[in-house]
C-alpha positions in Angstrom: -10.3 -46.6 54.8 -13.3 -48.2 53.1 -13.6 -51.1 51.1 -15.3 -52.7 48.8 -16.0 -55.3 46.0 -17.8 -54.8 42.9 -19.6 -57.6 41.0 -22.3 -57.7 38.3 -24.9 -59.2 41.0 -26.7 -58.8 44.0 -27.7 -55.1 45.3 -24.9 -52.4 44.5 -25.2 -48.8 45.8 -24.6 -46.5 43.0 -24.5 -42.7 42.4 -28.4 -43.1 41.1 -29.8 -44.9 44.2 -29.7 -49.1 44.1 -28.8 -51.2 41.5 -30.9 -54.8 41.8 -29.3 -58.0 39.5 -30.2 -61.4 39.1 -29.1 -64.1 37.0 -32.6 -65.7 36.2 -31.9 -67.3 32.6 -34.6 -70.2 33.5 -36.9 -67.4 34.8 -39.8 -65.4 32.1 -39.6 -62.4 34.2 -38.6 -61.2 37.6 -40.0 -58.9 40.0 -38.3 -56.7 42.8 -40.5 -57.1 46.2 -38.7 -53.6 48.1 -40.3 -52.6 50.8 -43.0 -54.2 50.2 -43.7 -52.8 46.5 -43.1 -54.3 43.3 -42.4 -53.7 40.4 -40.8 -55.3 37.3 -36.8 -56.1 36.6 -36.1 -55.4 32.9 -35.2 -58.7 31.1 -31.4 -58.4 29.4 -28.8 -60.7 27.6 -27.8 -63.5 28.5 -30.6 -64.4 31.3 -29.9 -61.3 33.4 -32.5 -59.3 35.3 -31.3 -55.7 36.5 -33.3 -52.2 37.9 -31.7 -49.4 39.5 -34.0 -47.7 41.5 -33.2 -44.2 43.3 -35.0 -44.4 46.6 -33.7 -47.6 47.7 -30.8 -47.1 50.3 -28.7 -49.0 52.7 -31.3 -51.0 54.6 -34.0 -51.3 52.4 -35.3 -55.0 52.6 -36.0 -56.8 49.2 -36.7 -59.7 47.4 -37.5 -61.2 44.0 -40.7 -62.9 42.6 -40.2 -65.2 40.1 -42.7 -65.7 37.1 -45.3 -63.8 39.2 -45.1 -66.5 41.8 -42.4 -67.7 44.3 -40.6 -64.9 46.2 -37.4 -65.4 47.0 -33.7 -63.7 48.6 -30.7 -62.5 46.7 -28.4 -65.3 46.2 -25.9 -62.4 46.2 -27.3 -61.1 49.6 -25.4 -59.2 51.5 -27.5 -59.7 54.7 -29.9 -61.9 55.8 -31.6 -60.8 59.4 -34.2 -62.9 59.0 -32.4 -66.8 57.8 -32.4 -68.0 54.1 -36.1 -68.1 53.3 -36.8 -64.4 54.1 -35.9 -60.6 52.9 -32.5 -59.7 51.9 -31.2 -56.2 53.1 -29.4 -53.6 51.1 -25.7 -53.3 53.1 -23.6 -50.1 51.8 -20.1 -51.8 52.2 -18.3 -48.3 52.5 -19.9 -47.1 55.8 -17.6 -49.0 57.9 -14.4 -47.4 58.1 -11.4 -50.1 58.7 -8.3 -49.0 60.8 -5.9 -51.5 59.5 -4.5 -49.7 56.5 -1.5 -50.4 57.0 -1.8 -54.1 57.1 -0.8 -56.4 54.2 -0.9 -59.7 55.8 2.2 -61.9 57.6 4.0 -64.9 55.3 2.5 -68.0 55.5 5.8 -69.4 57.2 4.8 -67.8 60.3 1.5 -69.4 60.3 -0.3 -71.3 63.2 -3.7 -72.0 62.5 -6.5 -71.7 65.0 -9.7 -73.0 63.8 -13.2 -72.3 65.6 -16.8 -72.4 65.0 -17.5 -68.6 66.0 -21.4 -70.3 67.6 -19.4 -72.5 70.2 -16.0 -70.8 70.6 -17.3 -67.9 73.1 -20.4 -68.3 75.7 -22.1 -65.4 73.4 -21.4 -67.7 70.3 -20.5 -63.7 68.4 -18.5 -61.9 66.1 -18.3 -59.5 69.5 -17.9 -62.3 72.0 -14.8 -63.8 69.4 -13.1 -60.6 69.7 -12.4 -60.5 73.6 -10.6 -63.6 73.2 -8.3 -62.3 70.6 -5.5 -60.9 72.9 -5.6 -64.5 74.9 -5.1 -66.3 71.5 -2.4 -64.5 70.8 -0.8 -64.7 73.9 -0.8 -68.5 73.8 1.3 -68.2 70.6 -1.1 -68.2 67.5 -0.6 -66.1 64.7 -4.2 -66.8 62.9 -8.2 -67.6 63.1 -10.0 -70.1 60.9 -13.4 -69.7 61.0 -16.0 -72.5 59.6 -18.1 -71.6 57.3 -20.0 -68.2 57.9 -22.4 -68.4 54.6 -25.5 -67.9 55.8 -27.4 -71.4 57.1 -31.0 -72.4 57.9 -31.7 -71.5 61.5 -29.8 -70.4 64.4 -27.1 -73.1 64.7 -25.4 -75.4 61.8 -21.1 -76.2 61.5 -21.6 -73.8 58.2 -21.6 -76.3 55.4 -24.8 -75.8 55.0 -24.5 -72.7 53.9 -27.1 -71.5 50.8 -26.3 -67.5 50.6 -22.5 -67.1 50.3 -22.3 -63.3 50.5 -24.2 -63.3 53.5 -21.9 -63.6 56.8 -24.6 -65.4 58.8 -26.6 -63.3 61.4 -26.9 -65.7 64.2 -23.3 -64.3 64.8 -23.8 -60.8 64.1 -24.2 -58.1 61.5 -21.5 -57.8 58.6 -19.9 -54.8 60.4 -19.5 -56.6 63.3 -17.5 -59.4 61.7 -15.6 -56.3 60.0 -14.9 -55.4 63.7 -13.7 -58.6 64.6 -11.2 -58.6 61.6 -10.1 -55.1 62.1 -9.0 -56.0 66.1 -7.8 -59.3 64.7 -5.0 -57.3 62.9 -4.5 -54.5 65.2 -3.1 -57.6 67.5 -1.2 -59.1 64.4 -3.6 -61.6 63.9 -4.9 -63.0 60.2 -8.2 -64.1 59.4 -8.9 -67.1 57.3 -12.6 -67.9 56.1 -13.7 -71.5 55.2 -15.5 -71.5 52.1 -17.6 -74.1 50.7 -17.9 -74.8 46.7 -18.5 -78.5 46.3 -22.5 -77.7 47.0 -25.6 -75.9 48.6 -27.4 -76.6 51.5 -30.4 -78.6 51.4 -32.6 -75.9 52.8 -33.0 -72.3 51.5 -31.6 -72.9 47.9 -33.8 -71.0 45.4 -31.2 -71.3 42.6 -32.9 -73.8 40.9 -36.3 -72.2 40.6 -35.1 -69.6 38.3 -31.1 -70.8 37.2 -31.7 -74.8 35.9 -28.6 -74.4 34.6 -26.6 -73.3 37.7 -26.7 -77.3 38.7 -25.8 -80.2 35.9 -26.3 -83.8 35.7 -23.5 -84.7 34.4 -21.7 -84.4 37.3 -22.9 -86.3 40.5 -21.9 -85.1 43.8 -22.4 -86.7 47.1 -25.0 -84.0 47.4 -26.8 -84.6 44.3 -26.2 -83.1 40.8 -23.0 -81.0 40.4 -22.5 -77.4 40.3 -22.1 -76.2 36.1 -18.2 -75.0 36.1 -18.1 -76.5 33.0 -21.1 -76.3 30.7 -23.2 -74.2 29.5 -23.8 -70.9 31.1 -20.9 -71.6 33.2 -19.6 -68.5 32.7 -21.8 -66.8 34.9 -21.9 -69.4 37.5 -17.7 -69.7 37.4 -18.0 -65.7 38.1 -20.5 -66.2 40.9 -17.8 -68.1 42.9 -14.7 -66.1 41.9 -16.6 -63.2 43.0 -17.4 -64.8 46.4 -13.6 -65.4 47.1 -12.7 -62.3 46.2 -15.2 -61.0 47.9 -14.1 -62.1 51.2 -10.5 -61.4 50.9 -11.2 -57.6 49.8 -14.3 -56.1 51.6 -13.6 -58.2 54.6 -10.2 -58.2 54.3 -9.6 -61.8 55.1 -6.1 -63.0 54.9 -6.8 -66.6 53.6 -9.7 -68.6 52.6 -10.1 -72.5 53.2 -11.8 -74.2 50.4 -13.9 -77.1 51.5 -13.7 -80.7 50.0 -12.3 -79.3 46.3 -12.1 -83.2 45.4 -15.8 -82.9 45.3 -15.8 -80.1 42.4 -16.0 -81.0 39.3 -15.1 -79.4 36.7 -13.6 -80.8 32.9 -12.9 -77.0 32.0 -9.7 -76.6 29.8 -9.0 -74.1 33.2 -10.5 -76.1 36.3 -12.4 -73.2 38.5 -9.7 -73.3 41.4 -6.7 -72.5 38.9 -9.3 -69.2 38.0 -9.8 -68.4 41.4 -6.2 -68.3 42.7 -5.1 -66.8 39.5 -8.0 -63.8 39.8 -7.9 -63.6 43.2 -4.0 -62.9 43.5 -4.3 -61.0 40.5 -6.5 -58.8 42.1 -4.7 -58.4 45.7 -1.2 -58.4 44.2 0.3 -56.4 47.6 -0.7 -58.6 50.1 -0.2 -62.3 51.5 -2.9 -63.9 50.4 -3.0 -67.9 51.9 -5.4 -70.1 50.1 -5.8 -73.6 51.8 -7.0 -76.7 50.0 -8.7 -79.4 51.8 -8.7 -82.6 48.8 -9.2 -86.2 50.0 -7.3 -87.0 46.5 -4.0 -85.7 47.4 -3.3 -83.4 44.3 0.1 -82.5 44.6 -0.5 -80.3 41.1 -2.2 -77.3 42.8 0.3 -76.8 45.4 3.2 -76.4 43.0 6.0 -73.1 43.4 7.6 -70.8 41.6 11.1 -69.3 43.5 9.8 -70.3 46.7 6.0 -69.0 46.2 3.3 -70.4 45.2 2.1 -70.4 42.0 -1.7 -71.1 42.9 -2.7 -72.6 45.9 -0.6 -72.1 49.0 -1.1 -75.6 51.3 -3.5 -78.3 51.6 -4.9 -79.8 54.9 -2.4 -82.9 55.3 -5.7 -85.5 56.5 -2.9 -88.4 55.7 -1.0 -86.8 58.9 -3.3 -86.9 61.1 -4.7 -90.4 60.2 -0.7 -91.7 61.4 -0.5 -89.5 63.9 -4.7 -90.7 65.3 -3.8 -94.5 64.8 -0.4 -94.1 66.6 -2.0 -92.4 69.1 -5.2 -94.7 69.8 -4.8 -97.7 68.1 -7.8 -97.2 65.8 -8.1 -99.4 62.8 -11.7 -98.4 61.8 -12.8 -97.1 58.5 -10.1 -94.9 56.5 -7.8 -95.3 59.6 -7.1 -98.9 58.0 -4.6 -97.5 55.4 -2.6 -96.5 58.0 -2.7 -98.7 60.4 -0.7 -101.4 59.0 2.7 -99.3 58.9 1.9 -96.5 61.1 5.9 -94.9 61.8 6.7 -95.6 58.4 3.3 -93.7 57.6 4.0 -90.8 59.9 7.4 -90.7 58.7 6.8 -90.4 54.9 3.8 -87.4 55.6 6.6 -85.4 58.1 9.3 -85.8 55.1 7.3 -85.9 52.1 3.6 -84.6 52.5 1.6 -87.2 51.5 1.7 -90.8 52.4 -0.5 -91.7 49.7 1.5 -90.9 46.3 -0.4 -93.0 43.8 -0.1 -95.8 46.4 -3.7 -97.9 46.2 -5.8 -97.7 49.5 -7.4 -100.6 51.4 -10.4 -98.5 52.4 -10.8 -97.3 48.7 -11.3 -101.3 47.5 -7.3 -101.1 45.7 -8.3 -97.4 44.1 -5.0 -95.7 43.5 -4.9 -92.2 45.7 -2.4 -89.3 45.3 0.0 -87.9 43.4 3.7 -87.6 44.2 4.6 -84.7 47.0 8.6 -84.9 48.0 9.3 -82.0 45.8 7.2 -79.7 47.9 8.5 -77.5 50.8 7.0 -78.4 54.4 5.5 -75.7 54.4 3.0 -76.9 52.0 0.9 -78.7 53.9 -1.5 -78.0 56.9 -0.7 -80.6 59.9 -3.4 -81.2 63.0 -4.1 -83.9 65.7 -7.9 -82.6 65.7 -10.1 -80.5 63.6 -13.6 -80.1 63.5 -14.8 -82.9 61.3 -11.8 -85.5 63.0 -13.8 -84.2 66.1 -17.5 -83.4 65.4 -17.9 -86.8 62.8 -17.4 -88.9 65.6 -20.8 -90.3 67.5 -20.2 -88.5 70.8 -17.7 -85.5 69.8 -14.4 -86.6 71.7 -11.3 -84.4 71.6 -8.3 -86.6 70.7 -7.8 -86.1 74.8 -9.7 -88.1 75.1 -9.0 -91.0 73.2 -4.6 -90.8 74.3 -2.7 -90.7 76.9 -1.3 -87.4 78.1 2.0 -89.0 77.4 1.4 -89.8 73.9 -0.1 -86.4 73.1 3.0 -84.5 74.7 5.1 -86.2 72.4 2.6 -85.9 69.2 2.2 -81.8 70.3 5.8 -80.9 70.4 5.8 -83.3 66.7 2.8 -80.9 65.6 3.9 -77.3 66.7 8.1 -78.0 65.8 7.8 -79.5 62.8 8.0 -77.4 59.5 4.4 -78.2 58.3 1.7 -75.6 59.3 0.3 -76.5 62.4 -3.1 -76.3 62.6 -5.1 -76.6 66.1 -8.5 -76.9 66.9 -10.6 -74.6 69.7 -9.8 -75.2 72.6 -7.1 -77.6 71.9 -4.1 -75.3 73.8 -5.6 -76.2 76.7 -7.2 -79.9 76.1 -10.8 -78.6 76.3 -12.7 -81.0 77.7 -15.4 -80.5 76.4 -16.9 -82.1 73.0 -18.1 -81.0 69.8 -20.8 -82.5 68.5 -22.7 -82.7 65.4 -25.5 -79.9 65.3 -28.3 -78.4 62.9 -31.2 -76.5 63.3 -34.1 -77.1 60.7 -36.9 -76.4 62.8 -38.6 -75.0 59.8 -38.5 -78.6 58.2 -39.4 -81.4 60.5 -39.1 -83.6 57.5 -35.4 -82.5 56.7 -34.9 -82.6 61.0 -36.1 -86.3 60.5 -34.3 -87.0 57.8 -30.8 -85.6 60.0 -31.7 -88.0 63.0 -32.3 -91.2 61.0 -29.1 -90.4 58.8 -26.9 -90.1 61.9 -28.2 -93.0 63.6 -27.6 -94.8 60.1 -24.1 -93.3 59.5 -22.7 -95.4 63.2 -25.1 -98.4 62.5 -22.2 -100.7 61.5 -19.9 -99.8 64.1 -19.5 -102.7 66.7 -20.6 -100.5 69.9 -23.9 -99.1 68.5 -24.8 -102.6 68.1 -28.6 -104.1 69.1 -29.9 -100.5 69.4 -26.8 -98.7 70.8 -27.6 -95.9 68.0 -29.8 -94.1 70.0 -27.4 -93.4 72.7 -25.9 -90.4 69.7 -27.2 -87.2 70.8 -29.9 -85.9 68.5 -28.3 -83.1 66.2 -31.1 -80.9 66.1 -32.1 -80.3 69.7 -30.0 -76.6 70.9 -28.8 -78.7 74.0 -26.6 -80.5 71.8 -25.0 -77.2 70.0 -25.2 -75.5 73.6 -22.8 -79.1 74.6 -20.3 -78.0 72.6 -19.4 -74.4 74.1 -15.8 -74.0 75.4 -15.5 -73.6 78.6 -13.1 -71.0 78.8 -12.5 -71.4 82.6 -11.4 -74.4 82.8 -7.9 -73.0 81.1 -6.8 -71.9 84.6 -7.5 -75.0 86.4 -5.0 -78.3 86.4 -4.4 -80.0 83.7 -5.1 -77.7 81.6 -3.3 -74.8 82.9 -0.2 -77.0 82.2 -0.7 -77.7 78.7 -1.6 -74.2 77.9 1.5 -73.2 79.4 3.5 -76.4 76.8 1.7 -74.8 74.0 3.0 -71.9 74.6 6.2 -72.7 75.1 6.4 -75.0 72.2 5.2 -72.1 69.9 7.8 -69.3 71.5 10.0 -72.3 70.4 8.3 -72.6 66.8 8.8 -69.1 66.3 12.2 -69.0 67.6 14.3 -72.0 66.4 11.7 -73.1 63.4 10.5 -70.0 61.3 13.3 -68.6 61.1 14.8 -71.9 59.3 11.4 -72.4 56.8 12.0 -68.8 55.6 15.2 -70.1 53.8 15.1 -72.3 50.7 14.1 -75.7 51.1 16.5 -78.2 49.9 14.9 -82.0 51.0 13.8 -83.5 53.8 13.9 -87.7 54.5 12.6 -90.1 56.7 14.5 -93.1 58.4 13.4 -96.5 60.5 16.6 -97.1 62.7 14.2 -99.5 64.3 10.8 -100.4 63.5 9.5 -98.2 66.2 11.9 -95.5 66.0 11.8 -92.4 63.4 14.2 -90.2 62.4 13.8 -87.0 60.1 15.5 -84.7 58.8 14.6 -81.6 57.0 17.1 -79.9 55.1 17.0 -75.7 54.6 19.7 -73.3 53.2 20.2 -71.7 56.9 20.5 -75.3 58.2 18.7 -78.7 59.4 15.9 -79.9 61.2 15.5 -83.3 62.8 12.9 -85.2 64.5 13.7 -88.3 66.6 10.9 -90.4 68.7 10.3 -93.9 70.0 6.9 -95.6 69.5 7.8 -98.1 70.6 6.7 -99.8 74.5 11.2 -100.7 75.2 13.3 -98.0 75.7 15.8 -97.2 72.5 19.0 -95.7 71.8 19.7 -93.5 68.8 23.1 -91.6 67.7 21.7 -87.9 67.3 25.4 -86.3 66.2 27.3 -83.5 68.3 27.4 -80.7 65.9 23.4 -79.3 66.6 21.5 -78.4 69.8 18.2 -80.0 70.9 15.5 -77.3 71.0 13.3 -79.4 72.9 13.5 -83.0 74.0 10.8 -85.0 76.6 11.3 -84.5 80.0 12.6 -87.6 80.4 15.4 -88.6 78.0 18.5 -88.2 78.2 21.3 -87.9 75.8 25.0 -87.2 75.9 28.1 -87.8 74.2 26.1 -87.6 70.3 23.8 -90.0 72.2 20.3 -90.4 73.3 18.5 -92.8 75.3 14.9 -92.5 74.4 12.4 -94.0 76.8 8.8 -95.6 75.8 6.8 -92.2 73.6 9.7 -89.6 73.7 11.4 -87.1 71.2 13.8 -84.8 70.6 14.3 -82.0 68.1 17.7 -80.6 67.1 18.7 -77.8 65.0 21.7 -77.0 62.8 22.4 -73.9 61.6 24.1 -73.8 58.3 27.8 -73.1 58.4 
C-alpha cells in the first residue's frame, strides 16, 4: 500500500516529470534553482508561481529565487537534508510501501499517551533508534506515542517549536521513510502515533515567508511571537489551506493516528469559521474510516471545541487538562509560584472539580491573571475529554534545571497521584521516561549556531525568564545551564538502563500493573455512555468521586491530609486497587496520611 497527499503546493510528482508551486503574491517573479539551473516559474492568479518540468525526479534538490535575488527552500518541503536555510529535495511519497493496511486506528478510550522528544528518548536520538523501544513501551502498558514537534528546525537539536518547514519531518532524526518505518512498526505492535503540530507561529530562524508572502503574517493580530498568522484576512484563503493541508498531511501520507495542536489559544482568528473548526471538519471529512484523535492544548479552557454528538466528537476529541496537573503539582510539592497560585489556595477542592468536571477554571477569575475571567463551563463533557499528566515536556523542560516531578515529591505522594493518573477516566498522559521515574532531566535546548546573535539572544532570555525567582537571586541566574551548548541536549538522554535497577525497576513494574488494571476494570466502563460524575469534601483533606457510566460506577477516595481518616466506601463494589497500606472492612476504610482507593460498580 502507498500513500499519499495531494495539495496545490510544494513539489508534486506527476505523470509529466515535477510539478514546482509557490504562493509568492508579494513576489514580481520567481525562479526555480534545480540542480543548480534556473529558470523562470510562470506568474498565475492569485499570487501563485507554478512549472512542471520533465527531468526533475525524486531527489532532485531545488530552491526558489525571489525577484532575482534571495534564494530560498520550499515552505512546502518535503525534505530538508541540509536545515532550513538550504536546498529542498524532491520526495516521491509513493515509493515506500506501508504494511499496515489493515489498520484503522484504536478508540480514543483505550488511549494512554506517551509523549517523547524522538532527539532525547533513545541514545541514537532516531526515527530507527525510537523503533527498538517500541515492543518495551508497549509491554509496560501504553497504547500510543506523542512525539514533539518534527517540523523541521534550525540546527541539530531544538524541543520542535521552532519549527519553520512544516512538511519537512526534520532530518536530524532521519529521512521521511524512516519515520514511515517507525509508524508502520508502531502499528504492527498495536501502537498509534500522534504528531505535535504547531500553528500559533514560525520559528525565529529559517522563515522566508515573509520575503515573498507579506500577507501570510498580519498586524492586526499580536502574538507572543510577533504579528499573527492571516486566518482571517486577506489572502487567507491560501494561507488557511496551507495549514489544513499540513494536518492532513500528517494523518494520511504518514498515517498518524492523532495530531496535538500546540497553544491554539494563541491563534487567532475572527473568521465566521475559526481555522480549527476547518481543520477537524476537513480533516475527518477526508479520513472518514478511521479513529482520528485530535488534541487541543488551550490555556483558555474552551469547553466549545470539545463538544459531542452520540458519544463522538463533533470536532476536537480532548484537550490537555494543564488545570490537573497544576492541583495535582501544588498537592504534591507545595508550590505556590507563578500560575500554581490559582490553585494553591483550595487544592483538594481544585483536584476534585478537574477529576469530576474537567476544568477547574469555568469562567472563575484567576489570581495569576490580575482577576481576568478563564474558562468556560466543562461538567457536561465525558472524562474522556480531557488529557490528564503529572509531567510533560514544558511542566518539565520550563523549569531552570529540568526536574522530573520525582524529584520534587515524595515517592509516597507520587504512588498515590499515579494510581489517581492511570485509573481515573481522563486520558492519562505520561512523559518519557516517566514509567520508570527517569532520573534524569530535561532541559531547555536549541541549537542556532548559525546565529550567535539569536544564541545570545536565547541565553540572556533564559537567564531573564528565572530573574525574579527568589533562588536565582544576587547572580544565581548563571547557575541555568546554557540552552545552546549540545552538552545540555546530550543531559537530557534517557538512560534506558537504569529501568532495571532499584527504584525504578519497582515503579516500572506499578505502572504496569496499574495500566493492566486501566485496561481491565476502567476501559471497559468509559466505552459505555457517560451519565455524570461529582466531587465531594467529607473532610477538608479528604476527596471523594464518583463517575457515573451506563455499565456502572467509578470512585476515587484519598486522604491529603498528614492524620489518618476514615471514610464509608459502601459494600456493593470491589476496590480495584487501594494503597498498600489501608485497610478497609465492613463498607469501611481507614485511610492513612496520602492513600487511595478505587472501587468499581458494575451496573445491575
Amino acid at each position: 500500500m502507498r500513500r499519499v497527499h495531494e495539495m496545490p503546493f510544494g513539489a508534486t510528482i506527476t505523470d509529466d516529470g515535477v510539478r514546482f508551486a509557490l504562493w509568492a503574491p508579494t513576489a514580481q517573479e520567481v525562479a526555480l534553482v534545480l540542480d543548480g539551473a534556473e529558470r523562470p516559474l510562470t506568474q498565475e492568479d492569485g499570487g501563485w508561481h507554478r512549472l512542471t518540468v520533465p527531468e526533475a525526479r525524486a531527489g532532485s534538490r531545488y530552491a526558489f529565487r525571489i525577484d532575482g535575488g534571495l534564494v530560498v527552500p520550499d515552505p512546502a518541503s518535503r525534505f530538508q537534508p541540509d536545515d532550513v536555510h538550504r536546498e529542498s529535495v524532491v520526495v516521491d511519497p509513493a515509493a515506500y510501501t506501508w504494511s499496515d493496511g489493515n489498520w484503522t486506528g484504536r478508540p480514543w478510550e483505550e488511549t494512554v499517551l506517551y509523549e517523547l522528544h524522538v532527539g532525547t528518548a533513545t541514545p541514537e536520538g532516531t526515527y530507527a533508534g525510537l523503533m527498538g523501544k517500541l515492543e518495551d513501551l508497549r509491554d509496560a502498558g501504553i497504547t500510543a506515542i506523542e512525539l514533539l514537534p518534527l517540523a523541521e528546525f534550525p540546527g541539530s537539536r531544538n524541543w520542535g517549536y521552532d519549527g519553520v518547514l512544516h512538511f519537512a519531518p526534520d532530518a536530524a532524526y532521519g529521512t521521511p521513510d524512516d519515520l514511515k518505518r517507525l509508524v508502520d512498526r508502531a502499528h504492527a505492535l498495536g501502537l498509534m502515533v500522534f504528531i505535535d503540530v504547531v500553528y500559533n507561529h514560525f520559528g525565529p530562524s529559517g522563515n522566508y515567508l515573509h520575503a515573498y508572502a507579506k500577507s501570510f503574517f498580519t498586524e492586526r493580530h499580536q502574538t507572543p511571537w510577533g504579528a499573527g498568522i492571516n486566518f482571517d484576512g486577506s489572502d487567507a484563503t491560501a494561507v488557511r489551506d496551507f495549514f489544513v493541508h499540513n494536518a492532513i498531511y500528517w494523518l494520511e501520507e504518514y498515517h498518524a493516528d492523532g495530531l496535538r495542536f500546540d497553544a491554539v489559544h494563541a491563534i487567532l482568528d475572527d473568521s465566521e469559521k475559526h481555522i480549527l473548526a476547518e481543520i477537524a471538519e476537513r480533516a475527518r471529512a477526508a479520513l472518514p474510516n478511521r479513529e482520528v484523535h485530535l488534541v487541543l492544548e488551550n490555556d483558555a479552557n474552551e469547553a466549545r471545541w470539545l463538544g459531542r454528538d452520540g458519544g463522538r466528537p463533533r470536532l476536537h476529541t480532548a484537550q490537555w487538562d494543564d488545570d490537573l496537573h497544576h492541583s495535582w503539582h501544588t498537592l504534591l510539592t507545595g508550590e505556590a509560584d507563578g500560575y500554581y497560585v490559582d490553585y494553591a489556595d483550595r487544592p483538594v477542592e481544585r483536584l476534585g472539580r478537574c477529576l469530576a468536571e474537567g476544568f477547574a477554571y469555568q469562567g472563575e477569575p484567576s489570581a495569576h491573571r490580575d482577576g481576568e475571567p478563564r474558562g468556560e463551563p466543562s461538567a457536561h463533557l465525558p472524562p474522556s475529554a480531557f488529557v490528564g499528566f503529572l509531567q510533560n515536556h514544558d511542566q518539565i523542560g520550563n523549569r531552570a534545571f529540568g526536574e522530573r516531578i520525582g524529584d520534587l515529591a515524595s515517592p509516597e505522594r507520587l504512588a498515590l497521584a499515579r494510581a489517581g493518573l492511570l485509573l481515573s477516566p481522563q486520558i492519562p498522559l505520561l512523559y518519557m521516561g516517566e514509567e520508570w521515574a527517569a532520573s534524569t532531566p530535561f532541559l531547555y535546548f536549541v541549537d542556532f549556531a548559525e546565529d550567535e546573535a539569536l544564541s545570545n539572544a536565547v541565553r540572556e532570555g533564559r537567564r531573564r525568564e528565572f530573574a525574579n525567582f527568589k533562588s536565582f537571586a544576587e547572580g544565581g541566574q548563571d547557575q541555568i545551564p546554557d540552552p545552546t551548548l549540545e552538552e545540555t541536549f546530550t543531559r537530557s538522554k534517557l538512560d534506558w538502563q537504569e529501568r532495571s535497577k532499584s527504584p525504578h525497576a519497582e515503579v516500572l513494574a506499578e505502572t504496569r500493573r496499574l495500566l493492566e488494571l486501566r485496561q481491565a476494570e476502567v476501559v471497559p466502563l468509559t466505552k459505555t455512555r457517560f451519565i455524570e460524575a461529582r466531587s465531594s469534601q467529607p473532610k477538608p483533606e479528604l476527596l471523594d468521586v464518583v463517575w457515573r457510566y451506563e455499565g456502572g460506577t467509578l470512585r476515587f477516595v484519598a486522604n491529603f491530609g498528614e492524620s489518618p481518616a476514615e471514610v464509608e466506601v459502601g459494600s456493593t463494589g470491589s476496590a480495584i486497587w487501594s494503597s498498600s497500606n489501608m485497610e478497609h472492612e465492613g463498607g469501611r476504610a481507614r485511610l492513612p496520611s496520602w492513600t487511595g482507593m478505587f472501587i468499581k460498580d458494575s451496573a445491575r
